[in-house]
ZAVEX-584281 format. One line per 10 residues: number of its first residue (from 1); for each residue y, z, x of N, C-alpha, C. Coordinates in pm, whole numbers, plus 50000, padded with zeros to 5 digits. Layout:
<pts>
NUM) Y/Z/X/Y/Z/X/Y/Z/X | ...
</pts>
This chain:
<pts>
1) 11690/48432/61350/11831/48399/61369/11847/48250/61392 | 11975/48208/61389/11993/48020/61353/12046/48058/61517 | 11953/47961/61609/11997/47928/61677/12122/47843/61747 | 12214/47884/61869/12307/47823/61880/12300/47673/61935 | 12394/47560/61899/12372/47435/61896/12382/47412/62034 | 12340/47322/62132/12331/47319/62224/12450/47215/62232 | 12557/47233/62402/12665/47093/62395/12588/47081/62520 | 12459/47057/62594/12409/47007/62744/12468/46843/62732 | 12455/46772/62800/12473/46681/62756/12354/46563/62717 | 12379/46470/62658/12300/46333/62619/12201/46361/62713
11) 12076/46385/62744/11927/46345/62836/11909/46161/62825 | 11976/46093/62757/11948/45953/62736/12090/45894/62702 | 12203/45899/62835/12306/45823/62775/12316/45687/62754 | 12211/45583/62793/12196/45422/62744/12169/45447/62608 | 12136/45517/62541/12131/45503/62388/12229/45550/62337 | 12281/45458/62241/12440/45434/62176/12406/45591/62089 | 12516/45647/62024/12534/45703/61913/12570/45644/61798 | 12508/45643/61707/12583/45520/61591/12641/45624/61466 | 12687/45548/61417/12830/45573/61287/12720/45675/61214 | 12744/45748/61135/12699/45762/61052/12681/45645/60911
21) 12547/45648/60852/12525/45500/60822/12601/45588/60640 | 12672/45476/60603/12727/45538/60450/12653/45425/60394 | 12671/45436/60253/12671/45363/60106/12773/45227/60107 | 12745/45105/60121/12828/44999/60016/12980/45024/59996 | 13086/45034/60005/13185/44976/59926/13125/44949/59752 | 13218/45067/59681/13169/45027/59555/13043/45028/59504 | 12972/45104/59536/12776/45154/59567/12773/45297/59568 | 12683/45287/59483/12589/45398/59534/12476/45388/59627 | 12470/45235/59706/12383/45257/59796/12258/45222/59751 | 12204/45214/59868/12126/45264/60031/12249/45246/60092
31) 12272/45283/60205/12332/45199/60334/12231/45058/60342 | 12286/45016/60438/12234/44851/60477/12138/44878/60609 | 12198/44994/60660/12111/45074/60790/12006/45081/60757 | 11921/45128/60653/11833/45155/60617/11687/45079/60685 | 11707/45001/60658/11544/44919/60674/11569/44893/60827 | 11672/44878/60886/11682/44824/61028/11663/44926/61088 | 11687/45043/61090/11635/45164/61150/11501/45228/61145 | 11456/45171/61018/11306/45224/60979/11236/45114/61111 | 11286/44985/61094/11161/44862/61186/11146/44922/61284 | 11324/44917/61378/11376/44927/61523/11420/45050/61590
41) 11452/45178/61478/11511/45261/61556/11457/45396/61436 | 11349/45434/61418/11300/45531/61323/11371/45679/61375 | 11364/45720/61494/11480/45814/61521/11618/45808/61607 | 11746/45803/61516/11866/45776/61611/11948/45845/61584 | 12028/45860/61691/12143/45967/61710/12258/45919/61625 | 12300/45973/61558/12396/45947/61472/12535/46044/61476 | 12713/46034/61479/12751/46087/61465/12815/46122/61303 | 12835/46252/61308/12845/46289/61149/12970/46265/61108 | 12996/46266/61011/13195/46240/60935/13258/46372/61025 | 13215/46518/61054/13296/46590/61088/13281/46572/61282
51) 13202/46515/61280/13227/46508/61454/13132/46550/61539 | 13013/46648/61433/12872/46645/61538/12791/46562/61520 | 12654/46528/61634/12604/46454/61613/12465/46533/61571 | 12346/46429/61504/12243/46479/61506/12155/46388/61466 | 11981/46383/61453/11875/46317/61520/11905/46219/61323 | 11859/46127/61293/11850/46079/61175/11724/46006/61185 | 11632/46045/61071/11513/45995/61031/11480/45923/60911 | 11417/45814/60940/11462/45728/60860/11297/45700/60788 | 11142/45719/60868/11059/45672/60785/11005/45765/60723 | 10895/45710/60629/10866/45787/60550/10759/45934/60588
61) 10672/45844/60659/10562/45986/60739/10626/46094/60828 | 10722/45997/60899/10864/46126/60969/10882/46248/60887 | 10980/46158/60762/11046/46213/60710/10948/46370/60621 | 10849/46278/60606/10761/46352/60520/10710/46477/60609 | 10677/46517/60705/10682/46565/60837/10728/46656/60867 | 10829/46585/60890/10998/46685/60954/11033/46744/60852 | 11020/46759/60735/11067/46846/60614/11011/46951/60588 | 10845/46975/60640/10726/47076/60606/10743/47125/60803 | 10797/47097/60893/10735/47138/60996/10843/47270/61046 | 10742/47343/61087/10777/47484/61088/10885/47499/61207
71) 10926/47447/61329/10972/47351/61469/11119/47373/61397 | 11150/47349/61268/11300/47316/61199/11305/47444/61048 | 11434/47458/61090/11488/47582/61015/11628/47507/60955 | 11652/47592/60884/11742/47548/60783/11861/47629/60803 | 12017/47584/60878/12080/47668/60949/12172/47691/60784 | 12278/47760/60739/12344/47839/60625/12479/47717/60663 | 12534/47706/60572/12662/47640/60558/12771/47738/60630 | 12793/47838/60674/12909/47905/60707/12871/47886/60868 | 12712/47878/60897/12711/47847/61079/12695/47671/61135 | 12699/47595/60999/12718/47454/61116/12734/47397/61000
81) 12823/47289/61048/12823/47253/61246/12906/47303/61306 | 12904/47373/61398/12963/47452/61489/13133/47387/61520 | 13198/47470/61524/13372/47407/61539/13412/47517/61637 | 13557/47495/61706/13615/47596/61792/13686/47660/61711 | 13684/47674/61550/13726/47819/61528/13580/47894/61519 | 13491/47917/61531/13410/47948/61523/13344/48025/61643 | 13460/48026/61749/13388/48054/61869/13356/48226/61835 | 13445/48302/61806/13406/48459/61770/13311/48493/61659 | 13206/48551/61683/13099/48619/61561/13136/48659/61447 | 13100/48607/61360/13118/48677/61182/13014/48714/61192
91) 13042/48877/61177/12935/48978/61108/12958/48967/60943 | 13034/48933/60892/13041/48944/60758/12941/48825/60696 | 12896/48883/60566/12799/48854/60518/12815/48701/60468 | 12742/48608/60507/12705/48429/60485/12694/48388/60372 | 12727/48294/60336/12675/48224/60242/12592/48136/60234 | 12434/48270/60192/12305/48228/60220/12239/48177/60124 | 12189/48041/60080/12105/47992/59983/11971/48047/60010 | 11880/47966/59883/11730/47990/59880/11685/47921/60020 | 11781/47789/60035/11698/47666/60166/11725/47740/60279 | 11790/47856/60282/11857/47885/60464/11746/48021/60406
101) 11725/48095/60361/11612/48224/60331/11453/48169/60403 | 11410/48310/60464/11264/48273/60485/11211/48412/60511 | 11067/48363/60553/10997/48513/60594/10944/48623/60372 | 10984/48728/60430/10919/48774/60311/11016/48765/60176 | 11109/48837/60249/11225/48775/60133/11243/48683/60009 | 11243/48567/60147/11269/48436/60010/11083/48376/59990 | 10972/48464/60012/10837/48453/59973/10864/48574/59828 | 10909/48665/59825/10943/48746/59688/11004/48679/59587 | 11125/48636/59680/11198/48532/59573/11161/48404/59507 | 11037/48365/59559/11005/48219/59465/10922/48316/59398
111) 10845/48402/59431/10743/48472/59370/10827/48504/59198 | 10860/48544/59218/10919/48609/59152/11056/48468/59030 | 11088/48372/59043/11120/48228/58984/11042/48169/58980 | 10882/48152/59008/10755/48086/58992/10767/48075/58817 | 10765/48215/58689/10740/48158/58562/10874/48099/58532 | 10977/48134/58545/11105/48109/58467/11129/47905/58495 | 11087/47917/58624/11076/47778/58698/10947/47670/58634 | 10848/47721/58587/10700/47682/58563/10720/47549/58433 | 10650/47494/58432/10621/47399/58368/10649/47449/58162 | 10541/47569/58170/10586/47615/58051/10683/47685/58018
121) 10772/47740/58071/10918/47807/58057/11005/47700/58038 | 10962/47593/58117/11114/47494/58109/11082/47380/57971 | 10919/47435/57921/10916/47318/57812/10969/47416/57706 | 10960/47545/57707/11010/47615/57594/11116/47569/57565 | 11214/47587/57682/11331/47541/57672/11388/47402/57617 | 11334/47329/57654/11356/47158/57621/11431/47210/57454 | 11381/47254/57347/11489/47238/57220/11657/47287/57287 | 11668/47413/57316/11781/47412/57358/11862/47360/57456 | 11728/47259/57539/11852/47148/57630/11912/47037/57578 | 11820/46992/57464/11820/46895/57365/11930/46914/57277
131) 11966/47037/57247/12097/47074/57166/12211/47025/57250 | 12199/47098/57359/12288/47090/57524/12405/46948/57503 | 12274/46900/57532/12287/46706/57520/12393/46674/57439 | 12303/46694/57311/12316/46652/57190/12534/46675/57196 | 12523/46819/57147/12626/46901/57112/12726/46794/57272 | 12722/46759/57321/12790/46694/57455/12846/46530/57361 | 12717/46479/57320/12736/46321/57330/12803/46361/57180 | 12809/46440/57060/12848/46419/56944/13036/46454/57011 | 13095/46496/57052/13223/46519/57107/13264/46381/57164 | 13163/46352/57249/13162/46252/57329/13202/46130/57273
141) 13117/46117/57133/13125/45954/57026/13252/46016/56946 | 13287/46115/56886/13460/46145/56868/13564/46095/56919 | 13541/46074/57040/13645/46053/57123/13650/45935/57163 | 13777/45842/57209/13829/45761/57194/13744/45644/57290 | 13733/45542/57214/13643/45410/57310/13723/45310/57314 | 13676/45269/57448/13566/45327/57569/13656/45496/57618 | 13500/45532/57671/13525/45686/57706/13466/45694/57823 | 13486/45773/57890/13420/45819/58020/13298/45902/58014 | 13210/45796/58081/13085/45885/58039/13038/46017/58125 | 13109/45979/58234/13129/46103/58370/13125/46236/58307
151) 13287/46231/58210/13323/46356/58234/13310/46373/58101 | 13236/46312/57992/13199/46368/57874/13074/46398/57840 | 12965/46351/57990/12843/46384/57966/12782/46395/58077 | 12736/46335/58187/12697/46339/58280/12742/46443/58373 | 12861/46461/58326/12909/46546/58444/12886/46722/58395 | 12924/46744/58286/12904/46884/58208/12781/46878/58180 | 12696/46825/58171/12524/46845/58087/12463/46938/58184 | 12444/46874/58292/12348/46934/58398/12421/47125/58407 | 12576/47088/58387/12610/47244/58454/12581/47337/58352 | 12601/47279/58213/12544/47376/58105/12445/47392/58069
161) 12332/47283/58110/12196/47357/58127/12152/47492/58225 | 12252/47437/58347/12214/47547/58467/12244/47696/58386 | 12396/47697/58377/12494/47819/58290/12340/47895/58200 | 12292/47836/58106/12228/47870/57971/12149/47926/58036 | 12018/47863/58188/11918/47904/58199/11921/48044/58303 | 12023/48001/58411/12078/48099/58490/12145/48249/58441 | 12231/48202/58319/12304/48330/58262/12439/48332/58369 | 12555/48239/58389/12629/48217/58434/12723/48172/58297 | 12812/48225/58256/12902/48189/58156/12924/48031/58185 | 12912/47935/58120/13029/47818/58132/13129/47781/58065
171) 13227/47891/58070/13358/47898/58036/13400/47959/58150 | 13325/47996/58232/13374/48024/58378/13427/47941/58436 | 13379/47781/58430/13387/47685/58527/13492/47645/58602 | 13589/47700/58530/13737/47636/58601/13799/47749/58684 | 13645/47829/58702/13670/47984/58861/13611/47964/58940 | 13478/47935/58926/13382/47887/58991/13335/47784/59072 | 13392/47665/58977/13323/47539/59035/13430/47456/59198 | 13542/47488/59143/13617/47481/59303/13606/47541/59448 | 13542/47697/59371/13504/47763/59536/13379/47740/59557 | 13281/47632/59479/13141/47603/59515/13153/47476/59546
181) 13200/47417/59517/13287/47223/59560/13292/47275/59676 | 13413/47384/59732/13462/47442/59909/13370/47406/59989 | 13283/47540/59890/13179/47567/59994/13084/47456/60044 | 13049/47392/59958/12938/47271/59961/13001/47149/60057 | 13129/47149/60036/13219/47050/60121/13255/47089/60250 | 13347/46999/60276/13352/47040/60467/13443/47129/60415 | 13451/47286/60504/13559/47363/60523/13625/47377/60624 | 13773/47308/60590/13857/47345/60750/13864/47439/60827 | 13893/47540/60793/13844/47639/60898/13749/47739/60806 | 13746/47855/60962/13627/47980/60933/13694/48030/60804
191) 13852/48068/60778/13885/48153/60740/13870/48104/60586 | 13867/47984/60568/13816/47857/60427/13686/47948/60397 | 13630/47918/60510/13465/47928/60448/13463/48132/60416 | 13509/48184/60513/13472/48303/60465/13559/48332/60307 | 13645/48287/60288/13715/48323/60187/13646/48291/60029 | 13596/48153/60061/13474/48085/59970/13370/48174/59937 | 13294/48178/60065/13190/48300/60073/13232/48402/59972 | 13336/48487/60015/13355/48611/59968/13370/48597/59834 | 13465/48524/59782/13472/48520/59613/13387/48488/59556 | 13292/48375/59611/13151/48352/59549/13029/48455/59511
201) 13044/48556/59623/12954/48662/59658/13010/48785/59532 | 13146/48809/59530/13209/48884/59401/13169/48803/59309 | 13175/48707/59294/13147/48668/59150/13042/48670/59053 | 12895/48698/59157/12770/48675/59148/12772/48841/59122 | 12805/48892/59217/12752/49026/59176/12833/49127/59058 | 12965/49082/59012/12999/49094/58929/12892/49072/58778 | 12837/48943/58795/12766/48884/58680/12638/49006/58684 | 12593/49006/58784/12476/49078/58785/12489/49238/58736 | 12637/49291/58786/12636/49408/58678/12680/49415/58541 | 12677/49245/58528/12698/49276/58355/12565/49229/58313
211) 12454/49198/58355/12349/49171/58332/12286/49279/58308 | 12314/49410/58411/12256/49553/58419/12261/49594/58238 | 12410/49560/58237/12461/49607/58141/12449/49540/57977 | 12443/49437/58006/12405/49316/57874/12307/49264/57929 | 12149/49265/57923/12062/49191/57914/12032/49043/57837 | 12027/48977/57889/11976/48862/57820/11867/48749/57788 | 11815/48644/57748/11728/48596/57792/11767/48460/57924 | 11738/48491/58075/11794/48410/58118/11761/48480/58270 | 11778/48408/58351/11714/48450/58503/11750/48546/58555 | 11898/48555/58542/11941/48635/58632/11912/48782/58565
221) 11887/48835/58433/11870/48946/58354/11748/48962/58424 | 11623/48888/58456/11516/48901/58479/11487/48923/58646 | 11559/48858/58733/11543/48920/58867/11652/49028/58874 | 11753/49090/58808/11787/49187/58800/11698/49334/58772 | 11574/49315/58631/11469/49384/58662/11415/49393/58769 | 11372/49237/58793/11236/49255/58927/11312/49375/59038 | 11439/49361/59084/11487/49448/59153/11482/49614/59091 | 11514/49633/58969/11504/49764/58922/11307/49844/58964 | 11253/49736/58975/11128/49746/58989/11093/49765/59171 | 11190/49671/59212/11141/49659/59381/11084/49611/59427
231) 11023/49499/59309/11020/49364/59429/11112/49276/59479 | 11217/49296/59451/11353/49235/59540/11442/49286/59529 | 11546/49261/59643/11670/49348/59668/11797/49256/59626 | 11897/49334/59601/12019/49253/59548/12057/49166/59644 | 12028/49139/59769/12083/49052/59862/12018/48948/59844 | 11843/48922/59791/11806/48810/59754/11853/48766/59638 | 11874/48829/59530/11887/48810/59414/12045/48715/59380 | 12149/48786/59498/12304/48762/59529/12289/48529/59588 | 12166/48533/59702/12127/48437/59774/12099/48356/59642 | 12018/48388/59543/11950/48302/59452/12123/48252/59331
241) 12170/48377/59268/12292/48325/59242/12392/48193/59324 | 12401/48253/59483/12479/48108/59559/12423/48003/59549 | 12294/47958/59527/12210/47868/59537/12253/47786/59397 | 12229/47842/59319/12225/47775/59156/12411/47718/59159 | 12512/47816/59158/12642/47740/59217/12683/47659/59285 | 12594/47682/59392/12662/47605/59484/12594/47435/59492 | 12458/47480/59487/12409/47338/59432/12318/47314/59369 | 12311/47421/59275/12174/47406/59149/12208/47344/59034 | 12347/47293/59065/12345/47166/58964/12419/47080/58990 | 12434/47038/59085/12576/46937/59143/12470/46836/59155
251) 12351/46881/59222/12256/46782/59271/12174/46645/59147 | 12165/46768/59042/12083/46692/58903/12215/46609/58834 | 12366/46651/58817/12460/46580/58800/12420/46422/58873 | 12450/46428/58994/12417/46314/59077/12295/46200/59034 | 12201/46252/59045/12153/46170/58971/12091/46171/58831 | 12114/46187/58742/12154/46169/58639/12260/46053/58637 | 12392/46009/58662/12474/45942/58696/12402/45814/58731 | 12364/45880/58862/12317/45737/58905/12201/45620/58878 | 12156/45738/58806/11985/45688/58694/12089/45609/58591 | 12170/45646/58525/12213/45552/58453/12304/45451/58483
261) 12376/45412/58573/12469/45330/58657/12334/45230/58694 | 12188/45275/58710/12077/45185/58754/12048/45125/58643 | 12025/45179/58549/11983/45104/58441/12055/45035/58316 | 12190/45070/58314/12304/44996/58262/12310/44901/58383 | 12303/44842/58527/12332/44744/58585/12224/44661/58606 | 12112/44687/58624/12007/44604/58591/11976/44536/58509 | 11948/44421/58500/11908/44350/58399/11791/44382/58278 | 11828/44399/58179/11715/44482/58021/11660/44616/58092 | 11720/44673/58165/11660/44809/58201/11689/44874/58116 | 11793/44878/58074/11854/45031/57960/11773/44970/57809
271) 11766/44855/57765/11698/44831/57687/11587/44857/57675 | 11497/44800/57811/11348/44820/57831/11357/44972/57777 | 11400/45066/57834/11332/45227/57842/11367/45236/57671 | 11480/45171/57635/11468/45229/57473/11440/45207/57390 | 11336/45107/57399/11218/45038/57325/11131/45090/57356 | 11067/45112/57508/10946/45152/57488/10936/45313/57543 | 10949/45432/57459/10987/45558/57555/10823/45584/57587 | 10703/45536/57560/10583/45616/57651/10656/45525/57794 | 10757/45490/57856/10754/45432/57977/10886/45554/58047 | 10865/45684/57957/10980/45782/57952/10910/45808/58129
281) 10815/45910/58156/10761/45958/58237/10760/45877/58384 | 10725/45785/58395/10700/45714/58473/10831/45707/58534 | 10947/45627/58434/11068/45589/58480/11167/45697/58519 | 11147/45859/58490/11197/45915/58528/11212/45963/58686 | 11014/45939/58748/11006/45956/58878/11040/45809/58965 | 11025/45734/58874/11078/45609/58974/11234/45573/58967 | 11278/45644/58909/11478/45665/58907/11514/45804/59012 | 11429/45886/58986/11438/46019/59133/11432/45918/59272 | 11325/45855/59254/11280/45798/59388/11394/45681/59419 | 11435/45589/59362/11544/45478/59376/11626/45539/59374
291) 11738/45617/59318/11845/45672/59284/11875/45697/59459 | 11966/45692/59584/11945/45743/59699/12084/45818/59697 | 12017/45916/59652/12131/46041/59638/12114/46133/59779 | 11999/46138/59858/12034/46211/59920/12002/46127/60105 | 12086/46117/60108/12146/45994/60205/12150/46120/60311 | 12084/46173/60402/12068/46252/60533/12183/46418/60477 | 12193/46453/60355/12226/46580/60297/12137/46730/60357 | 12010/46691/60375/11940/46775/60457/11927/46790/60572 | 11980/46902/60632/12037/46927/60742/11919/47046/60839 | 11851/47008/60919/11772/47100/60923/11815/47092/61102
301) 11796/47226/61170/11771/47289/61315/11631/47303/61368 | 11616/47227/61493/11554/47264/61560/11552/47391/61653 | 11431/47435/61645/11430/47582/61717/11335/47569/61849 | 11278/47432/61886/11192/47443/62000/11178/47282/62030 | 11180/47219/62144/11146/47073/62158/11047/47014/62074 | 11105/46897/62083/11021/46853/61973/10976/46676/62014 | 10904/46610/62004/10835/46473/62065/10877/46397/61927 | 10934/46278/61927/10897/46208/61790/10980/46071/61896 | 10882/45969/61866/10910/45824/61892/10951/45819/62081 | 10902/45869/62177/10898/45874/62292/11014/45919/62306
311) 11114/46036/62190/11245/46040/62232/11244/46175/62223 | 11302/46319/62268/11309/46428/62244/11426/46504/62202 | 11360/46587/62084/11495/46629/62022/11472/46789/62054 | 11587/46820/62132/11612/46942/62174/11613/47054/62059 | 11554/47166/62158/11616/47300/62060/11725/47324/62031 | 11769/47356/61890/11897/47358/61887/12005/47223/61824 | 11905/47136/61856/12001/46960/61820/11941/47014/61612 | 12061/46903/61534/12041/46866/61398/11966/46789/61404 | 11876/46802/61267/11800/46720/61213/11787/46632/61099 | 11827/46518/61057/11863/46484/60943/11729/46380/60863
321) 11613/46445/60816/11495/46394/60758/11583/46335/60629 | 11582/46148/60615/11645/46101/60549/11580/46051/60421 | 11576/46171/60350/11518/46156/60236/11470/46011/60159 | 11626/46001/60129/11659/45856/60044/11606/45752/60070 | 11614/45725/60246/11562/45650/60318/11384/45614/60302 | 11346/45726/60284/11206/45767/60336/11145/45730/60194 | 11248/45714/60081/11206/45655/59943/11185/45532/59922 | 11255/45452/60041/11258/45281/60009/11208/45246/60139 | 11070/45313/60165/11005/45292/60303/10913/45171/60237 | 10862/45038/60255/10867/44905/60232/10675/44924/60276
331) 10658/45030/60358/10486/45059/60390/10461/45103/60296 | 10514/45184/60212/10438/45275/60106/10461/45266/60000 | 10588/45194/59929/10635/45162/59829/10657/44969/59784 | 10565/44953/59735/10596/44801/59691/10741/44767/59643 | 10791/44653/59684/10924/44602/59625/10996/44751/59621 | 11065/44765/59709/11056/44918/59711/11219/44935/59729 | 11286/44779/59717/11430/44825/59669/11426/44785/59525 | 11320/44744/59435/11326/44686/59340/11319/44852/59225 | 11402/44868/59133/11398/44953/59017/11257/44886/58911 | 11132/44984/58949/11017/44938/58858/10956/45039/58803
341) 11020/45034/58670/10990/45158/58574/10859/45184/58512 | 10779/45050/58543/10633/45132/58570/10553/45141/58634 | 10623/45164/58775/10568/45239/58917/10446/45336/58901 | 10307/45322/58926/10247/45381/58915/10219/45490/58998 | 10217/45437/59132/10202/45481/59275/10322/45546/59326 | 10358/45648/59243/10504/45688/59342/10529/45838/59404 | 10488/45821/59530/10430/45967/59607/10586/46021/59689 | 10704/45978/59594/10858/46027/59661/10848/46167/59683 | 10993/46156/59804/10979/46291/59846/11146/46332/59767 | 11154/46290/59621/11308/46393/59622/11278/46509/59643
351) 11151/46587/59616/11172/46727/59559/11119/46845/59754 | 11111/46745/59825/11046/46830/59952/10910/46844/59935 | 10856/46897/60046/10748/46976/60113/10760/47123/60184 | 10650/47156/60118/10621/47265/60263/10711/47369/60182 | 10734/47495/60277/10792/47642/60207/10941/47635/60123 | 10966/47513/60168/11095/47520/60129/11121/47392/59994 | 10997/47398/59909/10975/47282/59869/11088/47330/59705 | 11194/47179/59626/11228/47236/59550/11150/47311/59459 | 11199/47478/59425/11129/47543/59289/11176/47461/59178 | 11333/47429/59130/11341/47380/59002/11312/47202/58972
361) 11227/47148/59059/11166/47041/59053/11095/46998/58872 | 11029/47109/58754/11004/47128/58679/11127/47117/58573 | 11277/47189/58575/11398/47145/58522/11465/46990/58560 | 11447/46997/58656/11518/46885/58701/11496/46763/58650 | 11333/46740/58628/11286/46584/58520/11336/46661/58408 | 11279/46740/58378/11393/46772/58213/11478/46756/58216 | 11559/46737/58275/11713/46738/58253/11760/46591/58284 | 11646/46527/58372/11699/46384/58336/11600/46323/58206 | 11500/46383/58183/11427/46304/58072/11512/46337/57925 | 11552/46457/57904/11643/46471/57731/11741/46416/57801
371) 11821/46424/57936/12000/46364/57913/11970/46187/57907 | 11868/46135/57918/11821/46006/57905/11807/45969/57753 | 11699/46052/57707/11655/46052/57600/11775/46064/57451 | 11847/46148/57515/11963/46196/57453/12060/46041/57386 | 12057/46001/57549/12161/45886/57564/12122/45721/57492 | 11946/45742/57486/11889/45647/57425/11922/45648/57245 | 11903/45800/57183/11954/45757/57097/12023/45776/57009 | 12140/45812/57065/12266/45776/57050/12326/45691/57062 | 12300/45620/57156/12355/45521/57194/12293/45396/57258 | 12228/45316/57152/12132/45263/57207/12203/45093/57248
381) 12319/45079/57227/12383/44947/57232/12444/45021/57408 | 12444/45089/57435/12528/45168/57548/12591/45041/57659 | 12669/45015/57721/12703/44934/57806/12835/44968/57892 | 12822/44912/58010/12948/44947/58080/13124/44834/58059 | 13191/44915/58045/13305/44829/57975/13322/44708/58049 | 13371/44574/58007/13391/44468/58071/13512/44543/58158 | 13473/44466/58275/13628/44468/58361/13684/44619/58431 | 13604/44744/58386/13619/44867/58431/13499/44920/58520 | 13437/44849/58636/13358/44897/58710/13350/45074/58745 | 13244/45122/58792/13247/45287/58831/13332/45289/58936
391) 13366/45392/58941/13472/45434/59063/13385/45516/59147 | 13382/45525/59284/13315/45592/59381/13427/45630/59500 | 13321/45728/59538/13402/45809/59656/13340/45727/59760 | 13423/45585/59834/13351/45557/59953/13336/45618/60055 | 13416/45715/60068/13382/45777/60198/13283/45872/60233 | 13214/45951/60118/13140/45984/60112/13007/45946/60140 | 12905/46049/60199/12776/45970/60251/12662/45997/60149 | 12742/46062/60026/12640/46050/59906/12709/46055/59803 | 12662/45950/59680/12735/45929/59620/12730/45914/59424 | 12813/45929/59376/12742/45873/59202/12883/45892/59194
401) 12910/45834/59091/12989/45757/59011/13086/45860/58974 | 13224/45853/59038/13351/45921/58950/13397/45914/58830 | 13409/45772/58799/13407/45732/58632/13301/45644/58606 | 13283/45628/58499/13170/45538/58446/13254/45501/58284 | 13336/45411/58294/13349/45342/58149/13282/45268/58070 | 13232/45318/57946/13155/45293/57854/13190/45226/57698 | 13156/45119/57647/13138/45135/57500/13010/45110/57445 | 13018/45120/57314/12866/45157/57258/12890/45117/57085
</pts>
């Protein structure tokens, strides 16, 4: 069970609480916090945009650490951060991802997405992501220039790869993708989130009895067996659906975006990669690793005291292992705000550690290596329009690009 958040008070009130650290004005970031917290303050209390606070980790061995250590659990989006509508119990059923699952359950459930997820399943696939692309950017060069590269490619690619591999219609999207935005976003109240929950949870299991019923080639047809079989039950299978919605592709959107906002603003970057593509591989993990998309997004609970930097983080306090941060750690990464696409040495943590490590880590470079590849050539003059910078959500504490104006 997700333990309840503790309100005792501060054990150390001489130590400030600081802002939550955001992105730049007009950035995608780092924050500027970044390196000054790694020297001087590797764990600090931070308050969040909605009003709780929790521990923020900023280096890399921390971070690397606190992500695999068993001490921190992964509380469900419908139980935190705790609010006063929240004071009465929902017995009704959560909206539980793969990251909040544990124990045997979600050990069946990777078991069982181990081939579909595997290296060779997702290379099968590569022709039909390559179409994906393709069939995206040929609409895309139709249409009127400069065009938005957001919402004619970057932004739909990733979800219609998910759709194809998942078996989620995407002609759904304009049912779907708002009550998974909800959910993923802050919800004002309980009655938000359960309502989210609930239609999300119909929607999934709806799909799944037309899967019963129309088989296909595609995941969800296939852990629909595994269940006819009994190695998993529809409640995991329901968990693995919320997961892929809610953020099994919002996340690869993101950067994707921001991989290219890096290398259209850098100097001969977008050129470099499309001259020389054996520098495909390399530059894909050193654009995961620079790209700092996930700016303290991982939200993990402590379930027992815990020692880190002579400071103690209670049972019960948030945990925010700062990924992004822990990417432009300056010990382990040379020039390590510098974009160097042939990074040899690059031991990043986008994808996690430990039980909860990402499974679609294997899609995910696919999907930035063809939507790259895609974009190389097609469009190999590609550039961002004079005078129409990206638009960003500043307030946001993670970020990629709302528009991106392009000609080519």
């Amino acid at each position: 069970m997700t333990p309840q958040l503790l309100s005792a008070p501060d054990p150390e009130p001489e130590r400030k609480v600081l802002d939550f650290p955001l992105p730049p004005p007009g950035s995608m970031g780092p924050p500027a916090e970044y390196r000054r917290l790694r020297q001087e303050c590797p764990l600090a209390k931070v308050r969040l945009p909605m009003g709780a606070t929790a521990w923020y980790i900023t280096r890399y061995d921390d971070v690397r650490e606190m992500i695999a250590d068993s001490r921190l659990i992964r509380p469900s989006i419908n139980d935190w951060p705790p609010r006063p509508d929240r004071a009465v119990v929902d017995d009704k059923p959560g909206l539980i991802t793969m990251m909040e699952m544990d124990g045997p359950q979600h050990a069946a459930l990777r078991r069982a997405l181990a081939e579909p997820f595997s290296v060779r399943s997702i290379r099968r696939r590569l022709p039909r992501i390559r179409r994906s692309a393709d069939r995206l950017l040929d609409a895309f060069a139709d249409g009127d220039r400069p065009g938005d590269l957001v919402a004619g490619f970057l932004e739909p690619f990733p979800l219609l790869v998910m759709c194809d591999l998942v078996g989620i219609p995407y002609e759904d999207r304009e049912y779907f993708l708002p009550m998974a935005d909800a959910a993923l976003g802050a919800l004002i109240t309980l009655e938000d989130g359960r309502r989210a929950t609930r239609w999300l949870r119909e929607y999934i299991s709806a799909q799944l009895d037309r899967k019963q019923r129309e088989p296909d080639d595609d995941m969800l047809t296939e852990l629909v067996r595994e269940c006819g079989r009994g190695t998993l039950d529809d409640e995991s299978v329901v968990n693995f659906g919320l997961s892929m919605l809610v953020a099994g592709y919002r996340t690869s959107t993101m950067f994707l975006a921001d991989a290219v906002v890096a290398l259209l603003t850098g100097p001969g970057q977008y050129a470099r990669l499309r001259d020389d593509r054996d520098l495909m591989p390399k530059a894909v993990e050193e654009l995961l690793r620079y790209v700092p998309v996930q700016n303290g997004v991982v939200v993990l609970q402590a379930v027992e005291d815990i020692e880190l930097h002579g400071r103690t983080i209670r049972a019960g306090d948030a945990v925010l292992p700062v990924l992004a941060a822990a990417n432009r750690d300056e010990s382990v990464f040379d020039d390590a705000d510098w974009l160097d696409l042939c990074r040899a040495d690059n031991p990043h943590l986008v994808f996690g550690r430990g039980a909860h490590n990402c499974i679609g880590s294997h899609l995910a470079r696919a999907q930035m290596t063809v939507g790259l590849e895609a974009l190389l050539d097609r469009f190999p003059d590609l550039r961002i329009t004079d005078g129409r910078e990206p638009a960003w959500d500043d307030a946001s504490p993670i970020k990629s690009p709302l528009t991106l104006t392009v000609h080519w």
